[in-house]
Structures are given as structure tokens and as C-alpha cells.
Backbone as a chain_set.jsonl record, in Angstrom:
{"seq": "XXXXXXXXXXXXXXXXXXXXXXXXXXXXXXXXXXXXXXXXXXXXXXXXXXXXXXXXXXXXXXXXXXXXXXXXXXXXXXXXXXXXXXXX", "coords": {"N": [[0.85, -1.17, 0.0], [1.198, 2.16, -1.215], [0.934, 5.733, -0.602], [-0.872, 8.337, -2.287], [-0.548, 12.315, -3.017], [-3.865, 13.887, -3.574], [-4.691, 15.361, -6.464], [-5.843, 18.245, -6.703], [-3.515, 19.279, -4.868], [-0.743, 21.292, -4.078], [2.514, 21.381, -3.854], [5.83, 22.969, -1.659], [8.812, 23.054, -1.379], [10.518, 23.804, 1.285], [12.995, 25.436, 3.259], [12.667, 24.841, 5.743], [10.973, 22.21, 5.697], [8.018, 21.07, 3.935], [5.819, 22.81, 2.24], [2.173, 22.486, 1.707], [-0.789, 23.099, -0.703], [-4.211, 23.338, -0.731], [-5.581, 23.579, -3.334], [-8.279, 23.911, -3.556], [-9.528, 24.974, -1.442], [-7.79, 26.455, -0.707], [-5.911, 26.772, 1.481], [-3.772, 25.764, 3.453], [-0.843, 24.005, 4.878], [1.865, 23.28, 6.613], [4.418, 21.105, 6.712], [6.832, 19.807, 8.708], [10.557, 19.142, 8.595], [11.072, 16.227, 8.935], [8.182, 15.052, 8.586], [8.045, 15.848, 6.284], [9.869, 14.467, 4.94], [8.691, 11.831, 5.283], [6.149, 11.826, 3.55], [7.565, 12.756, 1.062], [9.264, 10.076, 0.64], [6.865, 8.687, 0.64], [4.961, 9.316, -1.341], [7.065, 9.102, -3.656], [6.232, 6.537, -3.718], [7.235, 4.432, -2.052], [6.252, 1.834, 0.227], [4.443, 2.294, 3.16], [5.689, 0.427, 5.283], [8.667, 0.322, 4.297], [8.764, 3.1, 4.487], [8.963, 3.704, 7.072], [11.471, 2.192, 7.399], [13.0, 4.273, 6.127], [12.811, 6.016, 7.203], [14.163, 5.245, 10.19], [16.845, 5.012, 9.261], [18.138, 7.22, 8.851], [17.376, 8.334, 10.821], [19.257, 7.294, 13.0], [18.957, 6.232, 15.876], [16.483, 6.153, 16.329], [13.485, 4.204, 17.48], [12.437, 1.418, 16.219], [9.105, 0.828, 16.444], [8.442, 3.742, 16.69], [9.054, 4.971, 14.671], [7.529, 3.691, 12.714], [5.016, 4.621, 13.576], [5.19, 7.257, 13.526], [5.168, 7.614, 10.546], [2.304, 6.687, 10.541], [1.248, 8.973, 11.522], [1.783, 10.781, 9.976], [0.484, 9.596, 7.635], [-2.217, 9.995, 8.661], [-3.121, 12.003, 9.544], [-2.732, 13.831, 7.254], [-4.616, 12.527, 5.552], [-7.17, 12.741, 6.696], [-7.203, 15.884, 6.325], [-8.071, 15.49, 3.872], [-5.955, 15.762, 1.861], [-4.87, 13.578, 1.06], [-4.32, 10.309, 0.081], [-4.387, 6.657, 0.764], [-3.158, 4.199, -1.251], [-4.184, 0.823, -3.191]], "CA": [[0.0, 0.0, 0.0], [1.3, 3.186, -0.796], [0.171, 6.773, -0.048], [-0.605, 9.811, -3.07], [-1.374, 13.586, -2.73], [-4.625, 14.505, -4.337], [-4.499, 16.188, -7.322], [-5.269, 19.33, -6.216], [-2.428, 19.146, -3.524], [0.278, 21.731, -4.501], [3.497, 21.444, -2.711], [6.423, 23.52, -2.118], [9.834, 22.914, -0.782], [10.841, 24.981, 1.957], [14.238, 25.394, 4.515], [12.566, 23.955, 7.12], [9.89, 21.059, 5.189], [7.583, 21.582, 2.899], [3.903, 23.595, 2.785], [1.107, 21.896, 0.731], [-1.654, 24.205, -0.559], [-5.351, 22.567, -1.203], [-5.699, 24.479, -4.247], [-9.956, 23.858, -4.012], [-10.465, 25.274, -0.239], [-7.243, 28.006, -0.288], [-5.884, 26.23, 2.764], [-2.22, 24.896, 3.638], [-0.185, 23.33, 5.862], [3.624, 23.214, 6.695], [4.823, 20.334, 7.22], [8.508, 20.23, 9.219], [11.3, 18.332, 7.902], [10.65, 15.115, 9.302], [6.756, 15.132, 8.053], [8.479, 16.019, 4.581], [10.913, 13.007, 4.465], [8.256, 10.678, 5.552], [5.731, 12.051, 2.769], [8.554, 12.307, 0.007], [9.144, 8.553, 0.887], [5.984, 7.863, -0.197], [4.867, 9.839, -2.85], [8.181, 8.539, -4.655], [6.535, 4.767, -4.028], [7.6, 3.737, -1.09], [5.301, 1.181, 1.304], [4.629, 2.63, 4.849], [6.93, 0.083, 6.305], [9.883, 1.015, 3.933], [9.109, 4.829, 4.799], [9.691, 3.519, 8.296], [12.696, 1.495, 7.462], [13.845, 5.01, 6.001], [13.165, 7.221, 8.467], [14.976, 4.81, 10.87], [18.033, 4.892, 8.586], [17.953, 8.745, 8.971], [17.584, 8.66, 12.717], [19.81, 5.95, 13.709], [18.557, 6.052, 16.987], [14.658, 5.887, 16.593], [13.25, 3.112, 17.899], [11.421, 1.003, 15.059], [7.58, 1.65, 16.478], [8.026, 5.153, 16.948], [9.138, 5.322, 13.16], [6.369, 3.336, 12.088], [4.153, 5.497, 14.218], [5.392, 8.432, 12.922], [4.788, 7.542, 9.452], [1.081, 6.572, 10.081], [0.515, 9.657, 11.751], [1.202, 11.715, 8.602], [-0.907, 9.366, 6.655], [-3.671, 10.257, 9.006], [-3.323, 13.486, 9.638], [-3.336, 14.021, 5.375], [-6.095, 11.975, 4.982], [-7.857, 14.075, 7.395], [-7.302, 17.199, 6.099], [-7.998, 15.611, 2.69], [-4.916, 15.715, 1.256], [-3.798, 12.237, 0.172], [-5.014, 8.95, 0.437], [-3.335, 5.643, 0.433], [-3.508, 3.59, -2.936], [-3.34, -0.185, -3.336]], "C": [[0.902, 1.241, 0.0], [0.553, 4.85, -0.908], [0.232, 7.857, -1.954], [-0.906, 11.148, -2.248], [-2.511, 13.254, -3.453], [-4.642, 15.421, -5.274], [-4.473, 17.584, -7.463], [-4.624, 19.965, -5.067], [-1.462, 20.151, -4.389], [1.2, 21.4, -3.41], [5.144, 21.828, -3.189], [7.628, 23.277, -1.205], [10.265, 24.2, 0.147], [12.16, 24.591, 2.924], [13.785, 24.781, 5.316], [11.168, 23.073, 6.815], [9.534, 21.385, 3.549], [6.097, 21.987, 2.985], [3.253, 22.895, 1.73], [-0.075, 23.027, 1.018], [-2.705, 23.061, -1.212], [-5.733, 23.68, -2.014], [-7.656, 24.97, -4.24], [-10.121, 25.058, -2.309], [-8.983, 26.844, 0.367], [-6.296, 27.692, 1.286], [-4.505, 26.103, 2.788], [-1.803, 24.963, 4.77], [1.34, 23.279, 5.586], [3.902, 22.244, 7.449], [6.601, 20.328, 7.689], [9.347, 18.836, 8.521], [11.372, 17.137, 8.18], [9.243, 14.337, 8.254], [7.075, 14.899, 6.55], [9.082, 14.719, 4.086], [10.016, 12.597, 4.532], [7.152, 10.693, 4.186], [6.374, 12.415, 1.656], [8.539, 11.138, -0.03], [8.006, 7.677, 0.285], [5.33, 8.375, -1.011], [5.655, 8.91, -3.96], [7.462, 6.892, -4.778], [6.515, 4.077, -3.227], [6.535, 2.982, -0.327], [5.566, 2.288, 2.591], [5.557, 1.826, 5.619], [8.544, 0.389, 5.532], [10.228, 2.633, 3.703], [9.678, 4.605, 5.797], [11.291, 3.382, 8.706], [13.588, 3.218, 7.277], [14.058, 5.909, 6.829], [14.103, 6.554, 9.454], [16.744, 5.113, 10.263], [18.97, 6.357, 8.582], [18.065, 9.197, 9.815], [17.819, 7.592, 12.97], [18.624, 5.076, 15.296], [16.83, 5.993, 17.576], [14.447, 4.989, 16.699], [12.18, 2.582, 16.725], [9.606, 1.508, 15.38], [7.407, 2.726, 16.506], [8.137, 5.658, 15.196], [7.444, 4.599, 12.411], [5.022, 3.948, 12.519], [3.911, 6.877, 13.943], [5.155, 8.778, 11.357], [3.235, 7.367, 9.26], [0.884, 7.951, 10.845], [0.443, 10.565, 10.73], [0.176, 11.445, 8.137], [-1.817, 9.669, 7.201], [-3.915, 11.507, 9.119], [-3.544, 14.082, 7.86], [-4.602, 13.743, 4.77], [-7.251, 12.718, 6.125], [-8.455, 14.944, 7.219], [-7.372, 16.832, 4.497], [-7.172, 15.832, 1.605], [-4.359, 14.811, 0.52], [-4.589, 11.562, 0.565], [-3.891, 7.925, 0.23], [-4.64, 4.602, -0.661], [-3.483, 2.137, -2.695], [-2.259, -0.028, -4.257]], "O": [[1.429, 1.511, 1.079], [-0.562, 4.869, -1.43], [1.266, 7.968, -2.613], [-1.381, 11.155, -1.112], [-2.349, 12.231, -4.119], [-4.6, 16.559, -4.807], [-3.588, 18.208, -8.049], [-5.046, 20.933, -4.435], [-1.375, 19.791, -5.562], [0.832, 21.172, -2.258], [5.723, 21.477, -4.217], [7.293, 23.324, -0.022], [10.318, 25.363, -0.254], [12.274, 23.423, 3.295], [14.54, 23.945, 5.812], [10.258, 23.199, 7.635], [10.17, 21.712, 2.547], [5.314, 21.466, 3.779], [3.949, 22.716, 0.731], [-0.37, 23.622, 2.054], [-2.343, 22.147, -1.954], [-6.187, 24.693, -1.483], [-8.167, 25.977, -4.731], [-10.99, 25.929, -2.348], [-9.057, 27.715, 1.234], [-6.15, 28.622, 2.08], [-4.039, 26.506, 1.722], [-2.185, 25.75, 5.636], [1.866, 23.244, 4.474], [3.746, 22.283, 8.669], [7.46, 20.838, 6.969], [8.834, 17.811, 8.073], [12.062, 16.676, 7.271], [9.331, 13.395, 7.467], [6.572, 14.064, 5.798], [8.809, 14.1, 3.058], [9.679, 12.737, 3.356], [7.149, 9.611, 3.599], [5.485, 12.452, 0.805], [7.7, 10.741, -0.839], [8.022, 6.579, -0.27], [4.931, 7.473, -1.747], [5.144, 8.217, -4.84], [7.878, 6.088, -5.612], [5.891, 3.021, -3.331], [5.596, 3.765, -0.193], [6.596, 2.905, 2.866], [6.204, 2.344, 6.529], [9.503, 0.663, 6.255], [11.166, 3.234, 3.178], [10.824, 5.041, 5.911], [12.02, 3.895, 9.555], [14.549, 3.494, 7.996], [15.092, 6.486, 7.165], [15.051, 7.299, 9.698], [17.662, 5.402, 11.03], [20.175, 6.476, 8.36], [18.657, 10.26, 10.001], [16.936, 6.765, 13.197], [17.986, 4.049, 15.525], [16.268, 5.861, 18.664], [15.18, 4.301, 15.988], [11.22, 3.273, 16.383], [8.998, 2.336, 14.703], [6.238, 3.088, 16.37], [7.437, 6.513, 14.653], [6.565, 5.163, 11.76], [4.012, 3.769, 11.839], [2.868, 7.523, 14.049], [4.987, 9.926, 10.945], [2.717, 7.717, 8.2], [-0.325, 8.092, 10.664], [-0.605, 11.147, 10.452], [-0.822, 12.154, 8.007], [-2.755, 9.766, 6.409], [-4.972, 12.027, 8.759], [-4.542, 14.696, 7.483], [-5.334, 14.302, 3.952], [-8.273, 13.203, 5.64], [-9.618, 15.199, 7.534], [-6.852, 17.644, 3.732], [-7.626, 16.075, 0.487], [-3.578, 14.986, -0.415], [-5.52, 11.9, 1.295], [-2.796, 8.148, -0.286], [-5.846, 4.396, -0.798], [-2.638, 1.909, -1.828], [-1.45, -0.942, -4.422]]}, "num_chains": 1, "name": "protein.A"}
């Protein structure tokens, strides 16, 4: 399973993440550089457990559930706010 934006998702690289604008409702969000890796990760493709694997790889020292925890909370928090969904 992995995750898309929604089509009208813009998103913009920034110094410290990246901001997504919901082009229909005028809205956005800034996500911090963490948030960004983990949603790069899967945009590009990636499964939720090999976002995990990457974020671990990234932060040596994260403990595997907190990575995998940290990756579903994007997906939920996106799908939330209508932003993305996850794909088969």
C-alpha cells in the first residue's frame, strides 16, 4: 500500500519542510522536515513500512515503532485534512 497527494495538492519545498496548498479550499499546511521526508518517501513509491525502514536509517537512533508510528501519523493526519489517500 502506498500513499498519493490529491491532485489538487500543490506542494512547495521549503528550509525547514515543505507547505502543501489545497488548491480547491485556499488552505495549507507546513509540514517540518521530518513530516516532509516521511511524505517524500511515499509519494516517490515507497510502502509505509519502507518509509519507516527510512526514516529509521535517517535517525539511527529511533526506535522502530516510533518510526512506524510516525509515518502513520502523517498518513492520518493528510487523509484528514484531505490531502492524500493511500492507494493499493
Amino acid at each position: 500500500m502506498t500513499f498519493a497527494l490529491r491532485p489538487h495538492v500543490s506542494t512547495a519545498r521549503t528550509e525547514n519542510g515543505t507547505v502543501l496548498l489545497d488548491e480547491t479550499t485556499g488552505r495549507y499546511w507546513q509540514l517540518n522536515t521530518t513530516a516532509a521526508f516521511i511524505l517524500n518517501t511515499l509519494i516517490e513509491g515507497a510502502s509505509t513500512q519502507e518509509a519507516a525502514h527510512r526514516l529509521r536509517e535517517r535517525h539511527p537512533t529511533l526506535p522502530t515503532e516510533q518510526a512506524a508510528g510516525d509515518v502513520a501519523s502523517v498518513i492520518r493526519a493528510l487523509s484528514a485534512a484531505h490531502l492524500g489517500a493511500t492507494v493499493a
